[in-house]
N, C-alpha and C positions, 0 to 999 in steps of 0.2 A: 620256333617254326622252322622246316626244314624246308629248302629249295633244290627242286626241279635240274639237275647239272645245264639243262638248255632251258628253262623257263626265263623269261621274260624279266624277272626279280633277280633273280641269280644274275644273271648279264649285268644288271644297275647296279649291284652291289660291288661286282668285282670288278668295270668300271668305275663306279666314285671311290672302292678301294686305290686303286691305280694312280689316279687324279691327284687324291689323296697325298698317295708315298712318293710322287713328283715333286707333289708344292711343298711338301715336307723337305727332300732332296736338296732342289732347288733354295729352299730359306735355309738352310742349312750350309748350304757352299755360299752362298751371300754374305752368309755372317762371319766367312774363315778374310785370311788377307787379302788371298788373292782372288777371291769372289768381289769382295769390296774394290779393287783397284782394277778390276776388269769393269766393272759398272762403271766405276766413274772415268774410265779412259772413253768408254762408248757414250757414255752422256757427253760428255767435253765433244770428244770428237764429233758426234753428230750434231751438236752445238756449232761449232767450228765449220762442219760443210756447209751449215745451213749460211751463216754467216758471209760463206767464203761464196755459195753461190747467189744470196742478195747484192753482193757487192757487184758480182760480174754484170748482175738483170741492171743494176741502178748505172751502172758506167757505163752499159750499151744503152740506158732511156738517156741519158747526159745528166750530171749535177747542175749544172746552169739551169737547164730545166725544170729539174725536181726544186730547186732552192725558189725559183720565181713562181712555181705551184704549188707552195705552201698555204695551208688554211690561214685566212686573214680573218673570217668571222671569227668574235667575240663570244657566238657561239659554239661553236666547235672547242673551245677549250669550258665553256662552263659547261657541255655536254661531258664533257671527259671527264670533270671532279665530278660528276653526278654517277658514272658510270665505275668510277673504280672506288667509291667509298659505300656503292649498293651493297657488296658482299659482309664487311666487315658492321655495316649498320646491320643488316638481315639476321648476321650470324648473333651479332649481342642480344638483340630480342629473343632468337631462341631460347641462347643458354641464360636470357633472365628469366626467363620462364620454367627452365630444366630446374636451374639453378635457387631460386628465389632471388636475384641476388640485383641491385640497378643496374641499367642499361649501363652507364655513365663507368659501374668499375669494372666491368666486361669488355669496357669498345677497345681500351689500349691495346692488352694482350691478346686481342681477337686480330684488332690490325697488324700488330706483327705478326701474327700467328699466320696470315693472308701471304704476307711477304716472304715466308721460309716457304708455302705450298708455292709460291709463284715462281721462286728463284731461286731455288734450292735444290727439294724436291718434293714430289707430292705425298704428302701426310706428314712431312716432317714439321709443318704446323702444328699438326695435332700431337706431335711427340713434347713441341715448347710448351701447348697450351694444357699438357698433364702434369708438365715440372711446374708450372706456375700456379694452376690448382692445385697441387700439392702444398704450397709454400703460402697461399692467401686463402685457403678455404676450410674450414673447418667439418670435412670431408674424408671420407678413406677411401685409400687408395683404389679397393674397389668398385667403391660408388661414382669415382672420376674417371674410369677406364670403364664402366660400362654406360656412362651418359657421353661420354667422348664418340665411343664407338655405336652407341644407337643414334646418337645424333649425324654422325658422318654417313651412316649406311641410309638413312633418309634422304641426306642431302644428294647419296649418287643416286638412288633409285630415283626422286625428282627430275637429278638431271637425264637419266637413262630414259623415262618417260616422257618429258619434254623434248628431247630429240625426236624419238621415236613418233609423238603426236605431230607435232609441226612441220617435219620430212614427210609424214603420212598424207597431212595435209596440202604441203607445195607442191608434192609429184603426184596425189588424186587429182586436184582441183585443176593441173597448170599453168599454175603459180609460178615452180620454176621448173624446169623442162632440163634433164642430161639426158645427150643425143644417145649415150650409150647404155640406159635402163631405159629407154622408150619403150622398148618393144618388149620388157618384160617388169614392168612397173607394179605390174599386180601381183609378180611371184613376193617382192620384196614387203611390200603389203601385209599378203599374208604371211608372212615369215616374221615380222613385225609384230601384229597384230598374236600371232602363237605363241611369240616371244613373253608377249606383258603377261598373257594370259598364264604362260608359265612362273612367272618370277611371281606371279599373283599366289599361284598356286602352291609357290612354298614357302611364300611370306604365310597364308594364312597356318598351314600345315604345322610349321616349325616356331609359331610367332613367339611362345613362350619361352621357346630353349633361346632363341635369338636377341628378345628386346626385354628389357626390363623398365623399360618406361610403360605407362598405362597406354592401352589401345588409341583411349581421347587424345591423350599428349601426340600421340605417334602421327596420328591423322591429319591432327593441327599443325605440327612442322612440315610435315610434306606439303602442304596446300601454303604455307608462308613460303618454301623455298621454290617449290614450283609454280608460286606467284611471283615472286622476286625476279626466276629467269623468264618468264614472259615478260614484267617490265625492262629488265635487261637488255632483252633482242629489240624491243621497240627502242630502246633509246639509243642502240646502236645504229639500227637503221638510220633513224634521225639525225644522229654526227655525222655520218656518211652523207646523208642526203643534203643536207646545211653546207656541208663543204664541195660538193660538187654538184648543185642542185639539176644539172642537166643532163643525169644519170638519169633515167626510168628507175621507178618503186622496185618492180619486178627485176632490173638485174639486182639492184642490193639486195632481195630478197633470195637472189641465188647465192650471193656472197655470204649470207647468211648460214643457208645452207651447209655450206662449203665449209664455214668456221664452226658451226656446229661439227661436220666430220672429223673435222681434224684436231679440236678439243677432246673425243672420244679415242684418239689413239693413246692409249698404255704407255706409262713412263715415257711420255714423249718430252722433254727437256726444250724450251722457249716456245712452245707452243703458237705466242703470238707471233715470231719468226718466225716460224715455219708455215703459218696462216699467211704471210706477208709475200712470202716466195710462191705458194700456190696461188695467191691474190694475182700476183704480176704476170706470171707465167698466162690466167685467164685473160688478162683484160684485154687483149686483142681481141678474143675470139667475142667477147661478150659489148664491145664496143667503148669499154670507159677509158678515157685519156693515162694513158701510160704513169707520164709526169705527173698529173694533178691524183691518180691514185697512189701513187708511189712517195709523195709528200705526204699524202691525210695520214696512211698507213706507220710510216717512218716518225712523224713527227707523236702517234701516239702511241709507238713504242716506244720511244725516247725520255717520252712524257712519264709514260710509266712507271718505265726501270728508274728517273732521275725520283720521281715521287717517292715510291721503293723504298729508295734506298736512304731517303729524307725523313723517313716518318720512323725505319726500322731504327735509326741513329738517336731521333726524339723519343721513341718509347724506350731504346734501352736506356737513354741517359736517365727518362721519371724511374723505370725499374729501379736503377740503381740507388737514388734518391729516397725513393722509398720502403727500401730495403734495408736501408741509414738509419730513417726514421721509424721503422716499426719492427718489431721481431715478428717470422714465421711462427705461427699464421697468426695473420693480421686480423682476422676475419670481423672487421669491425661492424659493417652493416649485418652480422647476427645477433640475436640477443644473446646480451650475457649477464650473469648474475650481478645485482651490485657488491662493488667491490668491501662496502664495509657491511657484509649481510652478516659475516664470520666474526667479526666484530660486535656488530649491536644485539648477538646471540649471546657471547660472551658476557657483556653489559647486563643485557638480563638476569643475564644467571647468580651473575656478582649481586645484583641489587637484590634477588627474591634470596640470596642468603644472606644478605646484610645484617647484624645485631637491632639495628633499631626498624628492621621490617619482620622482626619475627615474633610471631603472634604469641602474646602472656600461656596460653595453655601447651605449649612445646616449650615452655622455662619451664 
């Protein structure tokens, strides 16, 4: 089919050409030396300002302060194990499902796999949890790179529609109110709303060249992971409210908001940093106590990264252990033939030619 030099097709083509020969460009110099050490100077570094400017917010609110506003319920810390072992629980039932495989030999390498996207960089989970299917699954390498990658692209279309639903809903309903989309809240709506309806329209278009899971499977993870971050944001709500119960619903409902945004910025490196800094910078405007938000926040990054780094230490050490005790691939919970099947074949065969089983009319 030929196009139009000005039609409408021709334009889309030699734009996604374009797009195209960019991202190509672009992963291309990423992958040379000094692609790589230019990324990682800007990650660190903006790691580092974020860092350099919480320190300034927390010595102008005073550390005396923030230390004697620290969460003392009992809840707020059993809210926190609930809230950072959600993903890594969520994630194993998918891939036991993808997979065939128990929940129970999926959660380790899933929970590390949590800890390189959180503190490392993002999808470099997914690069640990392909070397590790590789070495425990009795799998080819193509069928683990395209359940890796249909499973991940669910997971962000969930999270993309989840933003997009529950922003829709805070700023239709006035829920939560920003002084500076008031007066055009409906453009962003419908900008929104065109948006899904797009990504809708080429998920259906292209679904075969894209997913290799079945439609059913496809449907079913989006509705677990986009149920998961519903229960997610409620249960943060509730840590925040538990620890400072003399907030209003409705300002943590802005903060919500808020960390919904700034989880959607691109290779943004400490995310919950950088949520922490725009936290503190609001709480004037939005009325919650400097100090007592600047504790909740602080104490469950802290929490976090010490977890992190607690669990990344205990999984490599079973890895390693059991990579002692079992050669690639392991893949025990498959079936596998019994081991003397080669054997008691053998057996047979010996016995139906035995001399004294051979019948008088073949002498």
């Amino acid at each position: 089919m030929s196009f139009m030099p000005g039609s409408p097709s021709s334009l889309y083509h030699r734009l996604t050409g374009w797009i195209t020969h960019l991202k190509e460009r672009v992963e291309t110099w990423a992958g040379t030396t000094a692609g790589e050490w230019t990324l990682s100077i800007l990650r660190h570094g903006v790691t580092a300002a974020v860092i350099a400017y919480l320190a300034y917010q927390m010595t102008h609110i005073g550390w005396g302060r923030i230390w004697a506003a620290l969460p003392t319920t009992p809840w707020f810390y059993v809210l926190f194990l609930a809230l950072y072992f959600l993903l890594p629980i969520f994630q194993s039932i998918g891939y036991s499902i993808i997979w065939q495989r128990p929940f129970r030999r999926l959660f380790p390498p899933l929970l590390k796999s949590g800890v390189y996207n959180k503190e490392v960089l993002n999808y470099s989970g997914e690069m640990y949890l392909f070397s590790w299917a590789r070495a425990h699954l009795n799998l080819t390498d193509g069928e683990i790179a395209h359940h890796i990658k249909d499973n991940t692209i669910v997971s962000s279309v969930a999270s993309t529609s989840n933003a997009v639903v529950l922003l829709g809903i805070f700023l239709t309903t006035g829920m939560v109110t920003f002084p500076m989309l008031s007066d055009r809240t409906w453009v962003y709506m419908v900008a929104g709303v065109v948006g899904i309806i797009a990504i809708l329209a080429v998920g259906i278009r292209f679904w075969r060249s894209v997913f290799k899971l079945s439609g059913a499977l496809i449907l079913g993870l989006f509705g677990l992971y986009f149920g998961r971050l519903l229960l997610l944001q409620g249960l943060q709500v509730t840590q925040w409210a538990v620890a400072l119960p003399e907030v209003a619903i409705q300002t943590w409902l802005t903060f919500l908001a808020v960390q919904i945004i700034t989880k959607r910025i691109p290779l943004m490196p400490s995310q919950d940093l950088f949520f922490m800094a725009v936290g503190l910078e609001m709480a004037g405007a939005v009325q919650v106590p400097e100090a007592g938000l600047a504790g909740v926040l602080a104490v469950h990054s802290v929490l976090d990264k010490g977890l992190g780094l607690l669990l990344f230490a205990l999984v490599s050490w079973y890895d390693r252990n059991a990579s002692l005790s079992t050669s690639p691939p392991d893949d025990t919970d498959a079936p596998a033939p019994p081991e003397d099947a080669a054997e008691s074949a053998d057996l047979s065969t010996q016995d139906a030619a035995s001399p004294s089983e051979v019948s008088p009319s073949t002498s």
